[in-house]
Structure formats: C-alpha cells, structure tokens
FIDRENRO-202175 format. One record per residue (C-alpha): residue number from 1; x, y, z. Coordinates in steps of 0.2 Angstrom, whole numbers. Example, Ala and Ser with C-alpha at 12.3 -4.5 7.8 and 13.67 -1.06 7.14 Angstrom:
  torgu      X      Y      Z
      1     62    -22     39
      2     68     -5     36
//
This chain:
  torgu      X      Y      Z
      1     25    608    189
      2     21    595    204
      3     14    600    217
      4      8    598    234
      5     -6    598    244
      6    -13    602    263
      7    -22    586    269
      8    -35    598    273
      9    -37    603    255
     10    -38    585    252
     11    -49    580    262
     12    -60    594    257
     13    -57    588    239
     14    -61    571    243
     15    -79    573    250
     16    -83    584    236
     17    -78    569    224
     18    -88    558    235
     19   -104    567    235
     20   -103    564    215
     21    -99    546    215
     22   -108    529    218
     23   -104    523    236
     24    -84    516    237
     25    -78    520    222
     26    -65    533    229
     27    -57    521    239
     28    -59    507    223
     29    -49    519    212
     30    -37    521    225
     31    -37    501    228
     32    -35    499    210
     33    -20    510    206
     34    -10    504    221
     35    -14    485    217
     36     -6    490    201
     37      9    497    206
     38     12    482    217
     39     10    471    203
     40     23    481    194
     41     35    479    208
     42     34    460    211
     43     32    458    193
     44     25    442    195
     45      9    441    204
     46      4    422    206
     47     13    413    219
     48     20    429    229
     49     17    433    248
     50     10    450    253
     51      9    454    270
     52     -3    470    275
     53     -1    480    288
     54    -18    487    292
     55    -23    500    302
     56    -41    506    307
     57    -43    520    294
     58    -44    522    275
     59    -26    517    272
     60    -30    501    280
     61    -44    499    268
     62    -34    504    254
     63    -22    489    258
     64    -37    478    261
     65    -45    481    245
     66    -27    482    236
     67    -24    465    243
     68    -39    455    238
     69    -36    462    220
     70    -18    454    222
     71    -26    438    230
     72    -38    435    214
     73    -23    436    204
     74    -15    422    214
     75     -3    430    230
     76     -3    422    244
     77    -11    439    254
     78    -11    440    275
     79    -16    456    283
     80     -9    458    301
     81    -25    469    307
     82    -15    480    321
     83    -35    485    329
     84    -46    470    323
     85    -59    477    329
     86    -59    493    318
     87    -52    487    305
     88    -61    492    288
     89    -75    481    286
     90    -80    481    271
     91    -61    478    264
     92    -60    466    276
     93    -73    456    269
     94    -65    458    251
     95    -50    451    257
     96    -58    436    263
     97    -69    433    252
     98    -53    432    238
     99    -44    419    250
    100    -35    430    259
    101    -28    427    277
    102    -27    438    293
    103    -17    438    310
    104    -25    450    324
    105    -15    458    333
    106    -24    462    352
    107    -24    480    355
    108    -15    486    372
    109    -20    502    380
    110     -6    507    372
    111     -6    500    355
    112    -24    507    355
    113    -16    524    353
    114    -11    517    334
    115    -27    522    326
    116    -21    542    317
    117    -24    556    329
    118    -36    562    317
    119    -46    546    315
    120    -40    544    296
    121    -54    539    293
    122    -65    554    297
    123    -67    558    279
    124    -81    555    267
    125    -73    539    261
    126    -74    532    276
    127    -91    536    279
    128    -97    531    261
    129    -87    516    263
    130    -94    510    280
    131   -111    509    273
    132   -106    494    259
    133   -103    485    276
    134   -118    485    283
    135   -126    476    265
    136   -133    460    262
    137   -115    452    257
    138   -104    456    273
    139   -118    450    281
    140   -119    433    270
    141   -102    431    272
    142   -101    434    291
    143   -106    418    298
    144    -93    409    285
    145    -79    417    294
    146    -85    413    311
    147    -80    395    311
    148    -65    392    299
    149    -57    410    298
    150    -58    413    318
    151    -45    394    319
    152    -34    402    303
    153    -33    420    312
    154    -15    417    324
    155    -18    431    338
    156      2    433    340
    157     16    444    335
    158     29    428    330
    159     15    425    317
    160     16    442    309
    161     32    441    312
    162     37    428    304
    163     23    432    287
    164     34    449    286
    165     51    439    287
    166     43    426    274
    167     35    441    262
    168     40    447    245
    169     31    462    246
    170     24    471    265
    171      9    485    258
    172     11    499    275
    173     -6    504    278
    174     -7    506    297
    175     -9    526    299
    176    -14    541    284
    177    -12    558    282
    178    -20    563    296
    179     -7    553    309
    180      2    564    319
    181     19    558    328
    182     29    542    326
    183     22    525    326
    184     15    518    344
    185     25    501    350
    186     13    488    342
    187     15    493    325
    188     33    501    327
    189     39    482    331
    190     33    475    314
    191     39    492    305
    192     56    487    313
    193     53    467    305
    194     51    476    289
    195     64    486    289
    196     77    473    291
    197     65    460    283
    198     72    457    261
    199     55    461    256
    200     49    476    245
    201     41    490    254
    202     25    500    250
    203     17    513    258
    204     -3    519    255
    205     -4    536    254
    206     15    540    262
    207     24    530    274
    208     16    528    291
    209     23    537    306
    210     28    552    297
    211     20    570    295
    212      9    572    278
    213      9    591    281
    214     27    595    286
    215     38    583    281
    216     42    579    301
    217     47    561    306
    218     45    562    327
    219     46    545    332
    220     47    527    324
    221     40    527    306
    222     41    514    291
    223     52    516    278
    224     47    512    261
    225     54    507    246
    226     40    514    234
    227     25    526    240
    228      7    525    231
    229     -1    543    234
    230    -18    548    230
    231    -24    561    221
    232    -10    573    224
    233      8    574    231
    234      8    577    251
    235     22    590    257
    236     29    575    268
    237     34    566    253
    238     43    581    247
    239     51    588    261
    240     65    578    271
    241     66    570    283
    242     52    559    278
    243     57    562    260
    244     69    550    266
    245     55    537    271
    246     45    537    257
    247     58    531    242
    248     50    531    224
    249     35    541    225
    250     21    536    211
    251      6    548    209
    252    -13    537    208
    253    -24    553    198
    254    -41    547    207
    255    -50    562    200
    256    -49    576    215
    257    -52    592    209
    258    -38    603    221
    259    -44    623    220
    260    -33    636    225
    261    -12    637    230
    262     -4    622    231
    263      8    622    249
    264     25    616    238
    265     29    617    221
    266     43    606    212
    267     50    614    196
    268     52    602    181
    269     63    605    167
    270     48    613    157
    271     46    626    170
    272     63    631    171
    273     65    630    152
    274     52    644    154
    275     62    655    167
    276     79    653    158
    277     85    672    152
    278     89    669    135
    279     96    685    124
    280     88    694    109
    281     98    698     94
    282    100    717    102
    283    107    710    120
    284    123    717    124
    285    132    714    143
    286    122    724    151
    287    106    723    145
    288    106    703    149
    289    113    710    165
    290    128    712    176
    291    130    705    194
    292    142    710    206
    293    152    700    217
    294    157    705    233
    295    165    689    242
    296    181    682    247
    297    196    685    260
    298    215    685    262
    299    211    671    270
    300    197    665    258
    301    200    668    242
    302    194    653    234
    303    174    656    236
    304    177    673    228
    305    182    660    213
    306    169    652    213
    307    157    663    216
    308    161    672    200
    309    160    655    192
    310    143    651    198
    311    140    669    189
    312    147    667    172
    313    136    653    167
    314    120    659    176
    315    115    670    161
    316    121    688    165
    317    132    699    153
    318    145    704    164
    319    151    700    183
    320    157    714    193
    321    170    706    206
    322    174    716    221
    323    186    711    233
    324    204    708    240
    325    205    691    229
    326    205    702    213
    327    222    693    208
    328    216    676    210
    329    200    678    202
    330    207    687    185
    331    220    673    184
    332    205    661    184
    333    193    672    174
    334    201    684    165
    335    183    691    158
    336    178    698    175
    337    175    715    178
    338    187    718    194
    339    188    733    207
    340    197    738    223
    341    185    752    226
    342    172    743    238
    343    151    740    230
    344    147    758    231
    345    162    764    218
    346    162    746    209
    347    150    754    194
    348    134    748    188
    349    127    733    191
    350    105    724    191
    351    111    713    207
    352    125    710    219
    353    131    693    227
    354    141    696    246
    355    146    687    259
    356    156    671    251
    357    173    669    262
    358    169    686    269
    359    177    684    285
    360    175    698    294
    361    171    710    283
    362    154    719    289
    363    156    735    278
    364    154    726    261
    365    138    719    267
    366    133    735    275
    367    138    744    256
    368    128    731    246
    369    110    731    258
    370    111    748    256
    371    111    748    237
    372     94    750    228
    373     95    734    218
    374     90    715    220
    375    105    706    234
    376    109    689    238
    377    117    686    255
    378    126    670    259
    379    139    662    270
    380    146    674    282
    381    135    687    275
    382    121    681    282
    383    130    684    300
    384    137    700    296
    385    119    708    290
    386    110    716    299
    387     90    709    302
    388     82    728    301
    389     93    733    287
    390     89    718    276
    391     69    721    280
    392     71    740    278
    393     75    734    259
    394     62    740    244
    395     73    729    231
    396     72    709    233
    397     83    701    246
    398     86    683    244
    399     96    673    259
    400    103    657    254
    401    111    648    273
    402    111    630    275
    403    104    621    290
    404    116    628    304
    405    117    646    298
    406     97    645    296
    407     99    638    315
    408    109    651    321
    409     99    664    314
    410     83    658    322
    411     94    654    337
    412     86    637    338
    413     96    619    339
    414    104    615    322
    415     93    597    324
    416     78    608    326
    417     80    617    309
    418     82    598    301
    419     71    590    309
    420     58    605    303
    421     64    611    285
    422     47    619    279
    423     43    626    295
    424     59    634    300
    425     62    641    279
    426     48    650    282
    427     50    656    300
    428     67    664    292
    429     58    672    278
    430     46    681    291
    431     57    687    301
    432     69    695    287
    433     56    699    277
    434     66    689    264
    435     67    675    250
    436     75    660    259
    437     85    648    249
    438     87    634    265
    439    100    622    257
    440    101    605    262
    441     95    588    259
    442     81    596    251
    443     83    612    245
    444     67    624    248
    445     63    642    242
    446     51    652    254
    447     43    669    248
    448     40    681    263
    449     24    684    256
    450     17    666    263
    451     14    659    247
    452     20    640    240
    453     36    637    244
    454     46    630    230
    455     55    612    234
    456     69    607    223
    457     69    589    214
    458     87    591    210
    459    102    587    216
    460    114    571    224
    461    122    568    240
    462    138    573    229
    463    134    591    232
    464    141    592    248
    465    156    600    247
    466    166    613    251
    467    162    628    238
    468    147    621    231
    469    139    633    237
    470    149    648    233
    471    145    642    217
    472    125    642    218
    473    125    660    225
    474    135    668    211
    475    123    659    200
    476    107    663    209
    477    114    682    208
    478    117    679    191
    479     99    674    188
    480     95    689    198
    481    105    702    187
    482     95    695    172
    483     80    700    179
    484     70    685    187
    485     64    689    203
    486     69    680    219
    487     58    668    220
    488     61    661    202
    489     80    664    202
    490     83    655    219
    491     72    640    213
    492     80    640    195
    493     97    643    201
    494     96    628    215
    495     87    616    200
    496    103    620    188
    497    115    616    199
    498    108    599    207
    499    107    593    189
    500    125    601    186
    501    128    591    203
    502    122    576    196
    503    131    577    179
    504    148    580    189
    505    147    565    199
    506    139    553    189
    507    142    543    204
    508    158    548    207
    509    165    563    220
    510    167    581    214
    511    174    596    217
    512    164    612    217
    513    173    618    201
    514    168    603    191
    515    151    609    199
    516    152    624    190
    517    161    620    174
    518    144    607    171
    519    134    621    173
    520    131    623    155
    521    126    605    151
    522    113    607    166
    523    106    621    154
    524    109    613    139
    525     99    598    144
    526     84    611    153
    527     82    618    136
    528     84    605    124
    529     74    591    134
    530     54    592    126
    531     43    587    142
//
C-alpha cells in the first residue's frame, strides 16, 4: 500500500534521523537520489544544460547539491538563486566548486515573500546542514568566488530567462513542503518560462507553489514533468489539483522512520487482491451475498441497468432489482432477481444500492435508510435522503456524489469542493456520519471515524461519462453485500472500475456499459498480477 504523510510527521521523522547521522547526510541522500533520477531523464549527462531554480530553504539545497553532482559528470549547471542571500551555503559552494554557474536574482519587498511560510528550512536538516558552511572549505573557497564568480553571476531576469529557454532539464527547488499559497511574482515569472520553455521539468520534494498537506494549488505554482519526493509520499502529490502539477512521481527511500497512521492510503493490486470476496466450495447465492437495487425511473431507466451491472460482477450471489425499470433490466439481465413491491417487501438482501435515476422518488430512499443493513446512496439519493436519518444509522452508510453533489451537500461553491478534495470528503463524512466515496479526478474514500482516507491510483479521463457511475455504485453495493465493510468496498470498488476504465478505453472513448462489461478483466488482472 503507498502512502502518505503529514509534513509534520515528516519533519518529526527527519530530525530524529538526523540526530543519528553524521552532519548533511540527510540532505546528501536526498541530493544523491534526485541527481539520479535527473540523469535517467536526460539520459545523457555530459554536455546537457540544467538550470536550478533555488530557493532559500532545504529544497534549494537539494537542487544545489543535486546539481554539482550533475556538473562533475559534465552538465553545463546554472542556478538562478531567487534570495541570494539565503541561499543554502553550503550547496552553494558545492555547486561552485563543480563548475557550476549562478544568476541572482535581487529580492524585492515583494519577491522577499518567496522564502516558504514556514521557513522550509526550519528542520533539522537545515540546521545540520548550515554548520558544514561555516568549515574551513566554504571559507577556502570564499575569496575565489569573490573576484571571478561575482563578473560570471548576471543579476537579471533575461539571463535566467534565457538559461531556462536554452535548458534540457530546469530542477524546481524554490519553496518545500512547508510553503503555503501560490508562488510570489519573482519566481512565478520563471515558473511561467518553464512551463512554456521545451525543457524536462523536475520538482524536489513536490512542485513549488502547491500545498504538501492538502493537495490545494492557490496561486501560481510549477508544473512538473517528474517529481523526486523524499522519504515518503506527500498528500499534495496524491490529491488533485496539485496531483496535476506533480506528473511522474518517484519515491527517494532516505531512511525515515514514519510511526503511526499515514493521512492517505493508495491501494495497489496486492491489497485489493486481499479484499476481493472469493467463494468457498459451500457458497451458494446468498451466502456470497445478495444486494438490492433500488434505482431507475420512467424517465431514467437506464441507470437502473447499469446499476445492476456494476452489481453482477462486483462478487455478490444475487441482485435484488426494485423499481419501475423491472422490464428494461430483465431484458438486459435476465438472472436479476426483480420486484414491484418497493425495498421493504423486496426479500432478503446483506446491502441495498438507491438512488441511481431516482427522480423524484423520496419513499424508496426513505424504505432503504431505514433497513438494518449496510446502504449505498448515490445520484439523486443523495438529495432525496435525509442527513438525521442517514446519521441515525447503526449499519454502514456509504455516499458516493461527485464534486457538485458533494458541493451541494455542504452548500459551498462547486469550485470550492475541487479546489479542496480532501478537506471537503471529510467535511461530508462528519457531517453524515458517513463513508464518502467523493468521485472525480481523484477519487477519495473518507471514513467518518477521521482515520486515512483512501485515495485511488486508478482510473482515465475516459471515465467521464454518463452511467459510469451508476455502474461503480452497483458495484461498491456489490462489495458491500459480500460483506467488506464501507471503507474497503468503496475503495476496492472505485480501484476495479478505473482499471475496468482503463481497459475499455485503451485510449479510445467508452460507454459506461463497456465499463461494466471489462469489469471482470479488472479482477482478473487484480488477482492474477504477483506484486
């Protein structure tokens, strides 16, 4: 399983490592891996330009460092030093020292703001790193720089400018984990170069400008083509919208020990592999389960479809439709289970699915939170169900909106719930006392118990389509009625069906049938795969 850490957490981890290792090697580790993934990008080292975007923290030193390493091997390395007068010393000098250039950039009341809100480098790295400063080799090398570097260092923006424009590869490592808010003008400028410069992007740690704890992106920020993180994943680089920003994510292990629960978990196919219901020699239909289905409408009878086909291949025994689209369901799916009666008289069932093309209908939603049994409520469910009824609940209640349901259930701004995924999953799940599916982009899983909320790795753009999510709830109910609880079958379900996504597509549009019908190799491919 990946997963995520607070930046306080890592922090704490960091100056626990430190107090155990000889002074700077944290931030050599760190230096060393991201040297290496640069040099598997460019793929050539010797002869390549490498501009450095530094800023006055450990990310900034991290570049340095990185970048003298790519200089010994033959780049061509400058690093435009965005507060010169902060910048890391000691990584300054390696730089130099390895032939590398520099461009200073004058800080501006303004600009001077660049330097991350919490100081980025108010950890123990960068007090263990600020001592090798002050030795006898900074010093020996000081007065070298004072005569031929100070005519080399170009004080202008064209310079960097044009270095970024000229670059194979640009290594973001102006703000870190602590930075709060978008980039300030200085450094959003030459971010802007970047971006529409042909070079490879890299960011240290995650991309500058966005949030490490939340995923938020609230001003100017870079966008990177590969991200180097230390130690652990960051939330931000799970979590859009700054999973946007981040690109390829590659993990440096740097030897942090992380205690306690993680803030995000990702499932990988081991982990659901795990979670999959698979029968015993004695299953029969209802001992793997049966699910009901209460969805559909005169006017919508296709989600009652595929609803039911999310729920044939999710692992349950039987499916239970109930519903004015009985018809159109038994001509699709002759093996369902269908009644007129409304939930209460429908027979047995381990979990109910309602709300799909509902419409209107408040009485089925009423019948089904009423029932002692785990429920999933989506689409026009979720508007229809009442917020003391669902938290009066003793069985599990999983809720499955995307971003402008969620909105409208929060009564916030449907930008507001975007723009703020993690915070706004687990603001529902308070407030319903509920397991929150919060579709989207990226898809997250929030327990009302406050615990790791799950973040799904699967998935393409493909996926949005009308009915694709008809198709994930009658699954998830599904996974429900075998017994997983909702945590595990929201999270499984959404894993299985953004692989089923990507299977579908393959690059190509689908519909949400095709979404359901590669369900199976989706499991197929969980169980088979050996991680």
């Amino acid at each position: 399983m990946r997963t995520a850490y607070s930046v306080e957490t890592v922090r704490a981890a960091e100056r626990e490592l430190m107090a155990r290792l000889p002074e700077g090697a944290l931030m050599q580790r760190a230096a060393a891996g991201l040297a290496a993934a640069c040099a598997d990008l460019l793929g050539r080292v010797y002869g390549r330009r490498v501009v450095l975007l530094v800023g006055s923290g450990d990310n900034g030193g991290d570049a340095l460092y990185a970048g003298a390493r790519l200089a010994r091997r033959g780049a061509g390395v400058t690093a435009v030093l965005l507060a010169p007068e902060r910048a890391h010393a000691a990584g300054l000098a390696a730089l130099r020292r390895a032939g590398g250039r520099t461009v200073e950039i004058t800080a501006t009341a303004e600009t001077d703001k660049t330097a991350d809100t919490a100081k980025n480098g108010d950890t123990a790295k960068t007090a263990d790193a600020a001592k090798t400063a002050e030795t006898a080799e900074t010093a020996d090398t000081a007065k070298t720089f004072e005569t031929a570097e100070t005519a080399d260092t170009a004080k202008t923006f064209e310079t960097a400018e044009h270095a970024i424009r000229n670059a194979d590869l640009l290594l973001d490592g102006i703000v870190g984990i602590g930075g709060k808010g978008g980039l300030r003008p200085d450094a959003a400028r030459l971010a802007a170069v970047a971006d529409s410069a042909r070079c490879a992007v890299v960011a240290v740690d995650l991309p500058s400008g966005v949030d490490a704890d939340t995923g938020e992106v609230r001003g100017a920020a870079v966008r990177a083509d590969l991200t180097v993180t230390f130690g652990t994943h960051k939330p931000g680089l799970l979590v859009d919208p700054s999973r946007e920003y981040a690109g390829s994510v590659r993990l440096v292990d740097i030897g942090l020990d992380l205690p306690g629960r993680p803030v995000l978990e990702a499932l990988q196919h081991a982990d659901v592999r795990r979670l999959l219901p698979v029968p015993s020699g004695e299953s029969d239909k209802y001992r793997r389960g049966v699910v009901g289905i209460a969805a559909g409408s005169a006017r919508y009878p296709g989600a009652a479809v595929l609803a039911v086909a999310g729920a044939l291949r999710g692992g349950a025994g039987a499916v239970r439709y109930v519903g004015p689209a009985g018809d159109a369901v038994l001509a699709r799916f002759p093996e369902t289970l269908v009644s007129d009666r409304g939930p209460q008289q429908a027979g047995r069932v381990q979990a109910w699915v309602v709300g799909p093309g509902a419409g209107d209908d408040a009485s089925a939603v009423a019948e089904v939170l009423a029932s002692d049994v785990p429920v999933l409520v989506d689409a026009d469910g979720l508007r229809l169900a009442d917020r003391d009824a669902v938290r009066a609940r003793t069985a599990p209640t999983l809720m499955t909106p995307h971003a402008g349901e969620a909105a409208a259930l929060l009564g916030v701004p449907r930008e507001e719930v975007e723009g703020a995924r993690l915070a706004s999953a687990r603001e529902l799940a308070a407030r319903y006392d509920a397991t929150v599916l919060l579709k989207g982009s990226t898809t997250l899983v929030a327990d009302p118990g406050g615990g790791a909320v799950r973040v799904n790795p699967t998935g393409t753009a493909w996926l949005a389509t009308a009915g694709s999510g008809d198709v994930l709830s009658g699954l998830a109910g599904s996974l429900l009625a075998s017994g997983l609880g909702a945590l595990d079958a929201g999270s499984t379900a959404a894993y299985l069906h953004g692989l089923a996504g990507r299977f579908a597509a393959d690059g190509a549009p689908v519909g949400a049938h095709d979404v359901a019908d590669a369900v199976p190799e989706a499991w197929r491919d969980v169980r088979d795969l050996d991680d």
